[in-house]
N, C-alpha and C positions, 0 to 999 in steps of 0.2 A: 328371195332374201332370207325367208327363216330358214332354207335348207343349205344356208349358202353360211349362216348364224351355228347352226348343227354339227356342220361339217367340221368347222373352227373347235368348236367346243369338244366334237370326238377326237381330235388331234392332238389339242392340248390334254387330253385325260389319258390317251395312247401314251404321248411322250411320256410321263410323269416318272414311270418304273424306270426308266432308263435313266433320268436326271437322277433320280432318290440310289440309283444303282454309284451312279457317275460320283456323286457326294458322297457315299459310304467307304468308298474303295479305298479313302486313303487313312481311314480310322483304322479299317481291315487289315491294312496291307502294316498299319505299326501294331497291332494285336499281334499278327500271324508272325511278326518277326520273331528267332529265334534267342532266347535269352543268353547273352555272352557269360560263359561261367570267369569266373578269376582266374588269375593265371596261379598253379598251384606252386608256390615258394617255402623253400626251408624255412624250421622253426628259427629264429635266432632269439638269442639270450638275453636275458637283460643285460646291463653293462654292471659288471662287478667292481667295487670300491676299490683303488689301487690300497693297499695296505702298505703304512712304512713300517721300516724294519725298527724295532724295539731297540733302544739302547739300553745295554745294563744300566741301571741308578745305583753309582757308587758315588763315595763322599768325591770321587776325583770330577767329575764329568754335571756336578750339580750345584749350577753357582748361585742357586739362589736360596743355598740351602745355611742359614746362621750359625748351626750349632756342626761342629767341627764331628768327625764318627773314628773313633778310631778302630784302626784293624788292628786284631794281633799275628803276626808273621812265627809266632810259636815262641820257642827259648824265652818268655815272659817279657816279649820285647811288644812295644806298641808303637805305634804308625797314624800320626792323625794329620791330616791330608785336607787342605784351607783350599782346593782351588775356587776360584770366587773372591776368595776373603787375601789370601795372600800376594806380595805384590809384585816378589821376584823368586825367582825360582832358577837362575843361570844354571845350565849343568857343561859349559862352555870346556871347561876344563882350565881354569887360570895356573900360572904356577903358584908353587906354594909362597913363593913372599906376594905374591898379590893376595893368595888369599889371606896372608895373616894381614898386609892391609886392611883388606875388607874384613877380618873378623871382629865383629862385635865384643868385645869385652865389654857387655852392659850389662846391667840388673833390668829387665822391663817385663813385665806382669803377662800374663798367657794372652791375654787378649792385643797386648801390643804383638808379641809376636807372631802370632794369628793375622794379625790385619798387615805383617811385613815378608810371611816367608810361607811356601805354599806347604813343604812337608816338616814334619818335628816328628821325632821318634824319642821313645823312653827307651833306654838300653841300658840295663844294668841296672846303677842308682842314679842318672841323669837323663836331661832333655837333652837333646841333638835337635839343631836346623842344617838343612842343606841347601849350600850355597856355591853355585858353580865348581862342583863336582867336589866338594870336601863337605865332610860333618865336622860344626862345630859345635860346643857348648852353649845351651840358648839359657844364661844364667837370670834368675828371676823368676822362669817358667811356670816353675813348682817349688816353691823352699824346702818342701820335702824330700824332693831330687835333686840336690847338686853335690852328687859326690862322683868328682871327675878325677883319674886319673892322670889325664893330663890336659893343659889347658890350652887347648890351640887346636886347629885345624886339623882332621885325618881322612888321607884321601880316598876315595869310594870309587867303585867299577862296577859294571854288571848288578847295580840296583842293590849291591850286595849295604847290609848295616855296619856301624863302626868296627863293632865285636865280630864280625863274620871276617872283616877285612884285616884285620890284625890276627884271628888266628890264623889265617893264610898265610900273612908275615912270619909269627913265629913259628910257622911248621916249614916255612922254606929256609928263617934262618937258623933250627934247629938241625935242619941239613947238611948245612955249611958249616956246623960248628960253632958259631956265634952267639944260641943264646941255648941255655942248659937248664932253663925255670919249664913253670907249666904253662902250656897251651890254655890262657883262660880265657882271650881277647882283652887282655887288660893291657893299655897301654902302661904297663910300669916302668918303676927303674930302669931296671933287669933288661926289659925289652929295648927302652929308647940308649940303653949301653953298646947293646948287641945292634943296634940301628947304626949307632953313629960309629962305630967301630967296622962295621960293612960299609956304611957312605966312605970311608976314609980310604980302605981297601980298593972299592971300586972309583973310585975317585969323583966322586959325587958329592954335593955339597953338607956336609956332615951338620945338619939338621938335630936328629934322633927321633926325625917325626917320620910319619907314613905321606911320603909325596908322592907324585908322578913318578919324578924318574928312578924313585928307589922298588917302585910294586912293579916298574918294569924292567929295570936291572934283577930282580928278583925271578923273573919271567911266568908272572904271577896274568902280566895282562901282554 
């Protein structure tokens, strides 16, 4: 019986390495595994701020801006530009009896016509508003500026000023013979004689004023 007690005991002390072998193997076998490196990828960038493009800040394009800027376009002329503020701006092209309809023969203080017309120009010794493609006399504006040639509507092309678009007049109908004074832009006498004396000619509605059909009978536009 004790060698039989022996026997059992040298067996189990035999197996033991082989069990402790059996247990380790699988600690070993995750040790000896090989460590996976990353897979090597391009730098990429951060992501860069889309940038919007700058607009120029002129008095045209800044409607939240109250006080009116004016430009000067040179020849001591000024240019002050309400958009925002101003309420109509047609450059439609009406005929000239619509525009003397529509023109304002009013007295109203700078800020009234400020809060009704987008551009006003100082030309000469007056305010001008433009209104569906004619300059007229914006009377009130400045009491220091109303000294107008003539009182009524004169029509504009090519962004051009009252005084730019009348000496074009008189240097076309100084061409033709009809007007013999000087080239000043001044709608005078002189010029609205030599107007309606070519409206009469060309069979146009003898006005004496600078309309549509007379800058383009002229072959001005």
């Amino acid at each position: 019986m004790r060698k039989i007690i022996l026997s059992l005991i040298w067996v189990v002390v035999a197996a033991m390495p082989t069990l402790n072998a059996q247990q380790a193997s699988p600690s070993q076998s995750t040790a000896t595994q090989p460590t996976s490196k990353p897979k090597a990828t391009g730098t990429r960038p951060f992501p860069q701020p889309k940038v919007q493009p700058t607009q120029a800040t002129t008095a045209n394009n800044n409607p939240r801006r109250d006080k009116t800027t004016p430009n000067n376009p040179g020849n001591g002329n000024t240019i002050v530009n309400n958009v925002g503020r101003g309420k109509t701006n047609n450059d439609n092209g009406d005929s000239y009896a619509e525009a003397m309809r529509r023109y304002r023969h009013e007295r109203h203080d700078h800020d009234w016509w400020k809060q009704h017309y987008i551009v006003i120009v100082l030309v000469g010794g007056g305010y001008y508003y433009r209104d569906s493609g004619y300059w007229c006399p914006a009377w009130g504006y400045n009491p220091d500026y109303e000294r107008y040639d003539y009182d009524g509507p004169i029509y504009t092309y090519g962004n051009l000023l009252p005084d730019q678009v009348i000496i074009n007049v008189q240097n076309a109908l100084k061409e033709l013979g009809y007007y013999t004074g000087d080239v000043n832009g001044s709608l005078g006498v002189n010029t609205r004689r030599a107007l309606t004396a070519y409206q009469q000619d060309y069979g146009l509605d003898a006005t004496g004023a600078v309309d549509e059909a007379t800058v383009r009978a002229l072959g001005l536009i």
